[in-house]
C-alpha positions as CSV (number, residue, x, y, z in Angstrom):
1,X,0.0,0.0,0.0
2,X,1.1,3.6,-1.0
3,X,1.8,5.5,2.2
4,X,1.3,8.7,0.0
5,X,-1.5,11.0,0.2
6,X,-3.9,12.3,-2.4
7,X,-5.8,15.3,-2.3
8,X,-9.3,13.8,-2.2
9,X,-11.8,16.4,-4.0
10,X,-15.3,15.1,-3.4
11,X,-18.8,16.3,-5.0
12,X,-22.1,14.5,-4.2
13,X,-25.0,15.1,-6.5
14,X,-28.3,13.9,-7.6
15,X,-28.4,13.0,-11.6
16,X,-32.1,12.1,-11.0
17,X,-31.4,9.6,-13.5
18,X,-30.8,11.7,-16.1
19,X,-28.1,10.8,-19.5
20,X,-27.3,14.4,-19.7
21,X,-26.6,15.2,-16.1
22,X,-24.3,11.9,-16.0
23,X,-22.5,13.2,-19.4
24,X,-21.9,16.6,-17.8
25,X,-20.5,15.3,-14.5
26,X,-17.8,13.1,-16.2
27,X,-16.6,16.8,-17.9
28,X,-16.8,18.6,-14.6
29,X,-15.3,15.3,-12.9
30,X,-12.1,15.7,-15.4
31,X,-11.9,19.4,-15.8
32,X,-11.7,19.7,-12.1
33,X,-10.1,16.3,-10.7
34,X,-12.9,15.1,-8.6
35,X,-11.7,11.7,-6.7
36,X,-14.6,11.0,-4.8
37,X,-18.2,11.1,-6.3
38,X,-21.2,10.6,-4.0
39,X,-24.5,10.0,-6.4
40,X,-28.0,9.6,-5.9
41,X,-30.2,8.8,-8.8
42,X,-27.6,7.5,-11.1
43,X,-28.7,7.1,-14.7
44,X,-29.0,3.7,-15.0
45,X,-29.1,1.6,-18.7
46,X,-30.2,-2.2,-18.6
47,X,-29.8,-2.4,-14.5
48,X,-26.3,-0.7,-14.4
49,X,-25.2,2.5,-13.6
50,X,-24.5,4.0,-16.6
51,X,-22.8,7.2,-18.8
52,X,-19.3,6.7,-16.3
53,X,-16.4,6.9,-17.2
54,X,-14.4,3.0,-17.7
55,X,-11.4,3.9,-15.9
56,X,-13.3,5.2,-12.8
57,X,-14.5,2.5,-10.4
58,X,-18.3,2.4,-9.1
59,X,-19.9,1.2,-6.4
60,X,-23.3,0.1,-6.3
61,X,-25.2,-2.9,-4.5
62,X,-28.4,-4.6,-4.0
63,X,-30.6,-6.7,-6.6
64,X,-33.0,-3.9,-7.6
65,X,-33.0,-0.6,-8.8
66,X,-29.5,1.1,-7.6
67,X,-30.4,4.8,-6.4
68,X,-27.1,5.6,-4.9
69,X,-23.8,5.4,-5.8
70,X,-19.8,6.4,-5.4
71,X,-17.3,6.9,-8.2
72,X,-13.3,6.7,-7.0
73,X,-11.7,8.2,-10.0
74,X,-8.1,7.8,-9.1
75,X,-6.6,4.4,-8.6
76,X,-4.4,5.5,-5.8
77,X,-6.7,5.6,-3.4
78,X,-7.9,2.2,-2.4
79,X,-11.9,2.0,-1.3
80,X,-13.8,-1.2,-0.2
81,X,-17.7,-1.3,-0.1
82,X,-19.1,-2.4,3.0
83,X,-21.5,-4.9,2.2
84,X,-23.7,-5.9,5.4
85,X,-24.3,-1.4,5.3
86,X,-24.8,-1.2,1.8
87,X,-28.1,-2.0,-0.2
88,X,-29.8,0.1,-3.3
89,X,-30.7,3.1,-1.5
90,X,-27.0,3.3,0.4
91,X,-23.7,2.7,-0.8
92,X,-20.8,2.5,2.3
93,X,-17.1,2.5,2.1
94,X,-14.1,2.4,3.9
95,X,-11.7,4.4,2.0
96,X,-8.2,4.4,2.7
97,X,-5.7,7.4,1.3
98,X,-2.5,7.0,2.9
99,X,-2.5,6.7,6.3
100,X,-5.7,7.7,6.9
101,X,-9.1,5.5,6.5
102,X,-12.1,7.0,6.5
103,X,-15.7,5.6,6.4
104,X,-18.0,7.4,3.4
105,X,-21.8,6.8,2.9
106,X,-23.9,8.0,0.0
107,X,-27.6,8.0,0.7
108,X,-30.9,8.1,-1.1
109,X,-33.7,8.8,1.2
110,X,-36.9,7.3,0.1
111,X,-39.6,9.6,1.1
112,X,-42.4,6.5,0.7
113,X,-39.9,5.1,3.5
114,X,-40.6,6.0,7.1
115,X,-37.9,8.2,8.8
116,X,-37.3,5.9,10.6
117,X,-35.8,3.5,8.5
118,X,-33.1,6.3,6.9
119,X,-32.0,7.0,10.7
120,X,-31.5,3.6,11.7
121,X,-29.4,3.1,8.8
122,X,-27.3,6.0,9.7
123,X,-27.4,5.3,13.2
124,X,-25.9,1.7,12.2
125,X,-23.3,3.2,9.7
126,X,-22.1,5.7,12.7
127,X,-21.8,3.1,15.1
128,X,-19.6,1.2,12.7
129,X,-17.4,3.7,12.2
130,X,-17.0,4.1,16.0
131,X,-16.2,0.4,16.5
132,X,-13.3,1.0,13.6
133,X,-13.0,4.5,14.9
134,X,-12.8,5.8,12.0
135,X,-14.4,9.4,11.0
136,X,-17.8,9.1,9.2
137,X,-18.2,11.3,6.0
138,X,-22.2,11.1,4.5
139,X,-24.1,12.9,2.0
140,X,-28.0,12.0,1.1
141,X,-30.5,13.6,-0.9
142,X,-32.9,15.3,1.0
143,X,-36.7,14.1,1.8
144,X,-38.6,16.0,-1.0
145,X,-40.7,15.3,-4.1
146,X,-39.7,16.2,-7.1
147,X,-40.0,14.8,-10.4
148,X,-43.6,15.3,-11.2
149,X,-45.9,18.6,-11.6
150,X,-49.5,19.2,-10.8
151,X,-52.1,21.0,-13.5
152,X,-55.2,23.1,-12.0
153,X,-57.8,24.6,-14.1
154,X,-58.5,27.5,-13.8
155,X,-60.2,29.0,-10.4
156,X,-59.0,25.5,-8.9
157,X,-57.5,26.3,-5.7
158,X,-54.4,23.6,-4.2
């Protein structure tokens, strides 16, 4: 293992599944050295997460419908998903850069989910990383709806 640092730029965002959005985070990936990419909503072709660069690696897990993600775009720095806290909706990794390891989730927060069930799973993921204490590094997309739009006639009130 490398004992050498990298400098670990990381961006989270949610491509809300989009072709486009994926195509223009690889260009803002390269043009500004991004390492560590936290997605929710990736666009996904055929049950993959597609539209990402081949030389980056991706995680995903779970059997259906993967709506979060994390890219590791430089091959230095050495990332391992954690399995038993990782399903569709949550993607957790122990990353290592040097001598530092570090735990990093990226969350999708299902809002036809109780509350509940996204705290518990960050409750879980914290108390891992204070078994390993290691520091614990999360982003999520926020509990709103968005994706569809309402039509009133007119003198309808909402």
């Amino acid at each position: 293992m490398d004992d050498t640092k990298e400098e670990l730029k990381c961006q989270q965002i949610n491509l809300q599944n989009s072709r486009v959005a994926t195509a223009n985070l690889m260009k803002n990936t390269a043009d500004n050295k991004v390492v560590i990419i936290c997605i929710q909503e990736p666009y996904i072709l055929q049950g993959r997460a597609a539209g990402i660069d081949t030389q980056y690696k991706i995680y995903t897990a779970g059997e259906a419908r993967s709506r979060a993600a994390v890219i590791i775009t430089n091959r230095k720095v050495d990332a391992t998903l954690i399995t038993q806290l990782s399903d569709e909706d949550t993607i957790t990794l122990e990353i290592t850069n040097g001598d530092t390891t570090i735990i990093r989730a990226s969350m999708y927060f299902d809002r036809q989910k109780p509350l509940e069930h996204d705290l518990t799973k960050v409750d879980t993921i914290l108390q891992h990383a204070k078994r390993k204490e290691q520091s614990l590094q999360w982003t999520a997309t926020p509990r709103r709806h968005h994706g569809t739009t309402q039509q009133r006639t007119k003198g309808e009130s909402t």
